[in-house]
C-alpha positions in Angstrom: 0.0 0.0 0.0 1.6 3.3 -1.0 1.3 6.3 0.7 -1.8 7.8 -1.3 -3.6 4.8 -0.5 -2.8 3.5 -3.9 -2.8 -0.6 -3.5 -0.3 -2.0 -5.8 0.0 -6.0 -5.7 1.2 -7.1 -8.6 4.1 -7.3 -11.1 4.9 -5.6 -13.6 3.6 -2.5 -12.1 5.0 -3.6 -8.7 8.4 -1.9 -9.1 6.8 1.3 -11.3 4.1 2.0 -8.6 6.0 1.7 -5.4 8.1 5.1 -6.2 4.5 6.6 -5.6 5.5 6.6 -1.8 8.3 9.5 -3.0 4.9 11.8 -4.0 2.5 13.7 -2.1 -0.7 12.8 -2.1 -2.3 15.9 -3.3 0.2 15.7 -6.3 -0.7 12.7 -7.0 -4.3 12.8 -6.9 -4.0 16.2 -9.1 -2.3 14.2 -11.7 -4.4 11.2 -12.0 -7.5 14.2 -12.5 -5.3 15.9 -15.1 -5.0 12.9 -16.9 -8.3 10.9 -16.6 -10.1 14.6 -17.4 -8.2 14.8 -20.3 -8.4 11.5 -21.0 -12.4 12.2 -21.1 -12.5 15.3 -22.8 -9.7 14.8 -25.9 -9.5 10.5 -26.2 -6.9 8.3 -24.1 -4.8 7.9 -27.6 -4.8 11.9 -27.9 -1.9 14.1 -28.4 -3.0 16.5 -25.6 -3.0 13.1 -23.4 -0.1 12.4 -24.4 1.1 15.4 -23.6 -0.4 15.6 -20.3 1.3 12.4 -19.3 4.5 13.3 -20.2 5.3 15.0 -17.0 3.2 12.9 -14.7 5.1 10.6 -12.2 5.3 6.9 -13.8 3.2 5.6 -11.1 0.4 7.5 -11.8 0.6 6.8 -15.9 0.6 3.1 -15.3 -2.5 3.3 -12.9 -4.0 6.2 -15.3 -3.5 3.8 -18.1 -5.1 0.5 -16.7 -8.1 2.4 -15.5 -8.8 5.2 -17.8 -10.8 3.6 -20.3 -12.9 1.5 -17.8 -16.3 2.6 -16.8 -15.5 1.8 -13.2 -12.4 3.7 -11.4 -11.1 2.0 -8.6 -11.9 3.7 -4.8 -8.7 5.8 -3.1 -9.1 6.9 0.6 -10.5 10.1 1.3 -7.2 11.9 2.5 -6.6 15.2 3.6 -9.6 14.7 6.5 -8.8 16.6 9.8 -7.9 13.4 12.3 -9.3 15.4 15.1 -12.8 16.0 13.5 -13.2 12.8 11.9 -12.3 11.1 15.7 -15.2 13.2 16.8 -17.1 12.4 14.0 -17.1 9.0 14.9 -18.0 9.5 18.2 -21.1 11.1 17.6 -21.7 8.9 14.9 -22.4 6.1 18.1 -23.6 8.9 20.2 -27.5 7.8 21.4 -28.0 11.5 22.7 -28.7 12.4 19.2 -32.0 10.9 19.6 -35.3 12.1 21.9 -34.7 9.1 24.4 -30.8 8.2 24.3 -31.8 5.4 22.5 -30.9 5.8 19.0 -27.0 6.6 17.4 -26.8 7.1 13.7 -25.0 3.8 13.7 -28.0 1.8 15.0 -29.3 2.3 11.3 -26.0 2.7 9.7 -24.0 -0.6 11.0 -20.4 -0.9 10.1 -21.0 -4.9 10.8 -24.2 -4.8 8.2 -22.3 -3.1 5.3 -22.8 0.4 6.3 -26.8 -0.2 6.4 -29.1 -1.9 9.1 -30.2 -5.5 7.2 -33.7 -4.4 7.7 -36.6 -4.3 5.3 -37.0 -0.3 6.2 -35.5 1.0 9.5 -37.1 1.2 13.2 -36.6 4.5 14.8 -37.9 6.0 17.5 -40.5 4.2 19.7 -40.0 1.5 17.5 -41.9 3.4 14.6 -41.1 1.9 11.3 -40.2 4.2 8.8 -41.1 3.6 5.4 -37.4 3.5 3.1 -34.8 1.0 3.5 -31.7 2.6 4.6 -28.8 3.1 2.6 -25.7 2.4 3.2 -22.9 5.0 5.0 -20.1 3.7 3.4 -19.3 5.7 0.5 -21.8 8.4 0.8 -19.7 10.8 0.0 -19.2 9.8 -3.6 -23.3 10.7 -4.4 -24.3 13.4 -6.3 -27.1 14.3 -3.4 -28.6 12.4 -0.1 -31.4 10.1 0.2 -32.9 8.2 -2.1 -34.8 10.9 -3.8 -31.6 13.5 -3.3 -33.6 15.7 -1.9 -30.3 17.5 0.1 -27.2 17.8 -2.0 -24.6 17.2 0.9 -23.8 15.1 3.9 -24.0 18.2 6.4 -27.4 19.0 4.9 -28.1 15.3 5.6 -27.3 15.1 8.8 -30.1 17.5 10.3 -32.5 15.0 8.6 -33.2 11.9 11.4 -32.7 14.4 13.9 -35.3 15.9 13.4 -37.3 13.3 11.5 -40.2 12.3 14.2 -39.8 8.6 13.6 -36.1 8.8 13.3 -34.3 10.5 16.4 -37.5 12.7 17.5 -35.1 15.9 18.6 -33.6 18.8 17.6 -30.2 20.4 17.5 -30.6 23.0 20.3 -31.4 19.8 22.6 -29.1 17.9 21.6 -26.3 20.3 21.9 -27.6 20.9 25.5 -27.1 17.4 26.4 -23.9 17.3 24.9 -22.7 20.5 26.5 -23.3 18.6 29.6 -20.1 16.4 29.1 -16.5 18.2 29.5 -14.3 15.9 27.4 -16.9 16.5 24.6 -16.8 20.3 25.1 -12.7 20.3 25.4 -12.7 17.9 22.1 -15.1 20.7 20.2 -13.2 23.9 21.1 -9.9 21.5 20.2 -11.5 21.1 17.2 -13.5 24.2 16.0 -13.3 28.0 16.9 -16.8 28.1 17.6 -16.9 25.2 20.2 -19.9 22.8 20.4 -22.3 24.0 18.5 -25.2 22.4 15.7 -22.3 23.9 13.1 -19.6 21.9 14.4 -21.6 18.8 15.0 -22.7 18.6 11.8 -19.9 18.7 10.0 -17.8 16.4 12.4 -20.4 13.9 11.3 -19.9 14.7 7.8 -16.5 15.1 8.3 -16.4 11.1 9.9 -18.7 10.2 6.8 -16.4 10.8 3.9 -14.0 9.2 5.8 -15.7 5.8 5.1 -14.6 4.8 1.6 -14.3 0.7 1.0 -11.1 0.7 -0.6 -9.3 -2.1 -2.1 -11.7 -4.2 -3.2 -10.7 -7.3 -5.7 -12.3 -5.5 -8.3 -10.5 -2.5 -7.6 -7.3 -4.7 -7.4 -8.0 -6.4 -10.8 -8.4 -2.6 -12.3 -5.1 -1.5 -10.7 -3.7 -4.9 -12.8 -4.1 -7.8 -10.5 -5.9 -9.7 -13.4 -5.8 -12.6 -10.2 -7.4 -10.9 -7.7 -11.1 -12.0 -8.8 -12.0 -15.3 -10.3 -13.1 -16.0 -14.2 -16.8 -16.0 -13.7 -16.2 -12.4 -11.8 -14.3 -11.4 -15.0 -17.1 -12.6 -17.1 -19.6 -11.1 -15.2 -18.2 -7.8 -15.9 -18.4 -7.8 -19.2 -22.1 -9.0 -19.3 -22.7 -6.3 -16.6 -21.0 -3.9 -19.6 -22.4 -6.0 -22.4 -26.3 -5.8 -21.1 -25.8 -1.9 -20.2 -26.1 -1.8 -16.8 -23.2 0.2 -16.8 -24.8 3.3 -18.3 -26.7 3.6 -14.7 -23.6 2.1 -12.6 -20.3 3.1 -13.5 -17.2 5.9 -11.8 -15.9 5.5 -8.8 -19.0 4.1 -7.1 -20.7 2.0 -9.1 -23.8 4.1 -9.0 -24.9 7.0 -6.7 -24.6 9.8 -9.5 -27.6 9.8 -11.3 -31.6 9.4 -11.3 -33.1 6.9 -13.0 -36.7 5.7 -13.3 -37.7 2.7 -11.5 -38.9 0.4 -14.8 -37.4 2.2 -18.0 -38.5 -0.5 -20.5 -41.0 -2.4 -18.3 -43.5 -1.1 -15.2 -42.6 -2.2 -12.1 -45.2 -0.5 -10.5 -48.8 -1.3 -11.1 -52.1 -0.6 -9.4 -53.1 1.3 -6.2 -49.1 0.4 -5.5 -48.0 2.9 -8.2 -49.5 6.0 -6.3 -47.7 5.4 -2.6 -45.7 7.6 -1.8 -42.7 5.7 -1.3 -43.1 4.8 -5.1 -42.8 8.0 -6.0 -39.4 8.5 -5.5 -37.7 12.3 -6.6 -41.4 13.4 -7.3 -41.9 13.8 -3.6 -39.4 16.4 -3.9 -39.6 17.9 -7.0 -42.9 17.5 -7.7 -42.3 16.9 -11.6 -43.9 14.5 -13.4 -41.1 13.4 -14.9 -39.8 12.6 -11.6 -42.2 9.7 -10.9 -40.7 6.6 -9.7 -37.6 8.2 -10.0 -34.3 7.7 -7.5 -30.8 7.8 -7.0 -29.2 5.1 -8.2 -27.8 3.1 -5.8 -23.9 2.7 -5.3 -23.1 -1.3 -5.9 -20.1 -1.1 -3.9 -20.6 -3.7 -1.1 -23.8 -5.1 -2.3 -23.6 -8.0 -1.2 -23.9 -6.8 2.5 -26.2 -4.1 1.8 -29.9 -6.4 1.4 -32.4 -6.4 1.3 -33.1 -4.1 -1.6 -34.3 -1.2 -3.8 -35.5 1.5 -2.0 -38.8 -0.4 -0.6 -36.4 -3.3 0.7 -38.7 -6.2 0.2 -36.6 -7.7 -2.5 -33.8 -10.5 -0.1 -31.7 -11.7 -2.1 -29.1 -9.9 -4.5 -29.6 -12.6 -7.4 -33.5 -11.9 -7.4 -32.3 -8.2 -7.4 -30.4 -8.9 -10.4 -33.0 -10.4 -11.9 -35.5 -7.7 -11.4 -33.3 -4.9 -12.6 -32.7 -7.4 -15.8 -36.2 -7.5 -16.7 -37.6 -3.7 -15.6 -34.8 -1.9 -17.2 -33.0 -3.6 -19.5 -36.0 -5.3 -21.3 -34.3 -8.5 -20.7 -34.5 -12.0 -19.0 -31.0 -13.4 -18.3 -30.0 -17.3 -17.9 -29.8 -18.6 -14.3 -25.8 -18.7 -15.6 -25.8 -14.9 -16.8 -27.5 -14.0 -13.0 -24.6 -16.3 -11.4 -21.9 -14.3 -13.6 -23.1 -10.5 -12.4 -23.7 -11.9 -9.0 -19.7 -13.1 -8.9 -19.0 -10.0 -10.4 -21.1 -7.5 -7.8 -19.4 -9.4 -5.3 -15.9 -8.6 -6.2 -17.2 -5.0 -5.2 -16.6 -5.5 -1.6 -14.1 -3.8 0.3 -12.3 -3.0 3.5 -14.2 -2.4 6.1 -11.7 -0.7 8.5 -11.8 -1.4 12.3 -11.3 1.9 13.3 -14.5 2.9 12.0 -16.7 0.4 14.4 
């Protein structure tokens, strides 16, 4: 593991990508942008991308030239994070006194152990109400292009405030919460540590945040075969990503998370929802929001990353199992039924997605 965060297991870019411990990380990551951006823009055979890897440390053009012109990029972590605030993060993150009665932390729906998620149909909250959304996972939030399934908040600070105040999430509010937490000296020493302003709904919200985009799954064996570990996962996984390409699920999930930056209608090429069903409100996805009718049954698209620790699925979490998830998303968006060996090949493949789940973070 280099210093960026880089893994690098494999001859022949072994000996190449371990002088990448010699650059900064900021260098490095501005170079692998330089060069995947122009990459995108001009063609990866271009003269101007040529001539933007020319300077370029060798490390980075080996890795730029394995993943460039892949759909999927492989994860890095998320460095450059304030240690302090990402500590506190992560207290708070277990803290119950976010919640009306002590009794609820933001990891009792977002377990580390569960892939990031809770492994329930849709998540209990306070009182034991059940909410209505299955819960998406933590770990890679930060890669979305908004919060929620029907991105109705754009960032992680502005999704924090949301189960606080939800009343069948946390059942509080900010000025109570910091009042209880003001209550506690080492939390109040950590704060003004930490942030000018001390303890405070600012600085509590983006510790959180902060914690959050700490969680990226990094080195994954489908990360590792894109870095050029063509070992790392096994022939039907290899397979499977090419049907995955082939059928065009990747025009939905593809960058650095599989997923998570776009909307897409639930049932492009055939209705999933049908009868008094179709007008629920938890159906309607981004429409709730937006209130466009071109928004109906419309949602983020789920990251894949982990997915095989994230069921049940799709946003209503009544769907168990991730090759009947497969299956569905076969049929309702792609038009298409797939061979019980086509389901088995994406299902090896999807499961070459998972990655390190740090100890530190539980």
């Amino acid at each position: 593991m280099s210093s960026n965060g880089i893994a690098y297991s494999v001859d022949p870019l072994h000996r190449i990508a371990s002088a990448a411990q010699f650059w900064q990380p900021i260098e490095t990551s501005f170079a692998m942008f330089c060069v995947l951006l122009t990459c995108g823009i001009s063609g990866c055979d271009s003269p101007e991308t040529t001539a933007t890897l020319d300077p370029v440390p060798l490390p980075v053009r080996a890795v730029a030239t394995i993943t460039s012109t892949e759909p999927i990029s492989p994860l890095y972590t998320n460095l450059g994070l304030p240690p302090g605030k990402v500590t506190l993060g992560h207290r708070l993150f277990y803290d119950k006194r976010l919640s009306a009665d002590n009794s609820i932390s933001c990891a009792t729906c977002h377990d580390m152990g569960k892939g990031g998620s809770d492994g329930l149909e849709t998540a209990v909250g306070y009182n034991d109400q059940i909410g209505n959304l299955n819960t998406p996972t933590v770990f890679n939030c930060s890669l979305s292009l908004a919060q929620f399934w029907d991105g109705r908040v754009a960032t992680l600070e502005e999704q924090a405030s949301g189960p606080v105040h939800n009343p069948i999430e946390m059942a509080t509010n900010w000025p109570d919460v910091v009042a209880k937490l003001q209550r506690d000296p080492g939390f109040v020493q950590a704060f003004n540590e930490e942030y000018p302003e001390g303890l405070c709904e600012a600085a509590i919200v983006d510790a959180i945040a902060t914690f959050e985009k700490s969680l990226i799954t990094v080195n994954s064996p489908f990360d590792r075969y894109l870095l050029g570990d063509r070992s790392a996962i096994s022939a039907d996984a290899v397979k499977g990503y090419e049907l995955f390409k082939d059928l065009g699920c990747i025009s939905c999930h593809q960058g650095a998370a599989v997923g998570g930056n776009m909307f897409q209608k639930f049932g492009v090429m055939e209705d999933y929802f049908c009868g008094d069903d179709a007008n629920a409100a938890v159906h309607k996805g981004r429409f709730n929001f937006t209130k466009q009718k071109s928004d109906l049954h419309r949602f983020k698209v789920p990251t894949l990353r982990n997915i095989e620790l994230t069921g049940p699925y799709f946003h209503h979490g009544r769907t168990t199992t991730l090759r009947e998830a497969i299956e569905i998303m076969a049929e309702h968006q792609l038009g298409t039924d797939l061979l019980e060996s086509e389901t088995h090949l994406i299902e090896a493949f999807l499961k070459s997605l998972t990655g390190e789940i740090k100890r530190e973070w539980q």
